[in-house]
N, C-alpha and C positions, 0 to 999 in steps of 0.2 A: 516510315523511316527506321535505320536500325535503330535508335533510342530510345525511338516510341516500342520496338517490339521487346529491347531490354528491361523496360520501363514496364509494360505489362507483363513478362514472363517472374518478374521481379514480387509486384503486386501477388497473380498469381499464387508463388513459394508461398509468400506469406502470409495471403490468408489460408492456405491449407495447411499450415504449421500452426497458426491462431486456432483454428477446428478442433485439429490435432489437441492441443493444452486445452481449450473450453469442454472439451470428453475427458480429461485426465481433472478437470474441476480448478484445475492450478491458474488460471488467467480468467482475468473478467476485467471488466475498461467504465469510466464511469468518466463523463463529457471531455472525451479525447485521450484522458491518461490511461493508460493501463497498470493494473494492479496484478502484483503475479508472485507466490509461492514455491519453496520445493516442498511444503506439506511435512517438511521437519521440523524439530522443536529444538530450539539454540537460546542461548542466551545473548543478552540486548547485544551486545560487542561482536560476537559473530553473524549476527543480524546484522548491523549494519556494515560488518567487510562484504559479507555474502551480496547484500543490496547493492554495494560499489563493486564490486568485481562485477556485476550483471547489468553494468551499466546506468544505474538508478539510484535509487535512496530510498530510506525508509518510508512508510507510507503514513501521510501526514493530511486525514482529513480537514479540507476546507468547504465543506458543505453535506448537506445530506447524501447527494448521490453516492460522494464517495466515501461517506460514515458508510452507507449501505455496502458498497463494493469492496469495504476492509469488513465489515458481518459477515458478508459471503464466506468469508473466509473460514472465520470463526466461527460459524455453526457448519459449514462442511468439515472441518475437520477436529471441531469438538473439541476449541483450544484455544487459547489468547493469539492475541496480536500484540506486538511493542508496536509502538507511534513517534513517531518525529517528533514529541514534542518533549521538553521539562521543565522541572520546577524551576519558578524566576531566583532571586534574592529574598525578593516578598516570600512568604510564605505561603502558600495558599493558594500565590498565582502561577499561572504555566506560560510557556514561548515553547514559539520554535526550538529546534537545534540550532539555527541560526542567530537565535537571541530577539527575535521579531515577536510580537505581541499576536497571540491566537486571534484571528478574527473569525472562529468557528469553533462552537462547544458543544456537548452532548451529553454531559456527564446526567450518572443516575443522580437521586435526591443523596444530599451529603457527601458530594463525590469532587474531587478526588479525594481519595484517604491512603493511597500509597499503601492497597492492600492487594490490589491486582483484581479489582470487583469495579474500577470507575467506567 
């Protein structure tokens, strides 16, 4: 039927647009989300227009896949990443940007120190 053929020509586009960006190294997906770069270096606040203008938001590990899928990042192009999250009221503790409590951490030993190493 014709929906099912829009519906496949649709598919199609965009896995050979996905091809396209996974050779350019700027996209990689970790169970269901996609995680995706323009390989420039900004600061937090244009980070996150850049991420809302694209449809998205900043990238906000909740598990290892996607600790691994925000790395990718950061060793292909030899550079930090900013994360959805920050510091509470607490000191010491972190949230979301949403104010929700991490239920996923990764820091190195003594980490965080708000030195751009956690």
């Amino acid at each position: 039927n014709e929906i099912g053929d829009i519906n496949h020509q649709l598919e199609h586009r965009i896995s050979r647009l996905e091809g396209v960006l996974r050779l350019e190294k700027t996209i990689t997906e970790s169970g269901g989300k996609v995680f995706a770069t323009n390989g420039k270096r900004a600061d937090f606040n244009t980070t996150l227009q850049k991420c809302k203008e694209a449809g998205g938001s900043i990238a906000t590990p909740r598990n290892p896949g996607e600790n691994d899928a925000i790395q990718y990042f950061v060793k292909t192009f030899n550079t930090y990443a900013y994360l959805g999250i920050k510091e509470s009221i607490i000191p010491g503790k972190f949230q979301f940007l949403d104010g929700t409590e991490l239920s996923y951490t990764n820091w190195y030993l003594n980490e965080p120190s708000g030195k751009g190493e956690e």
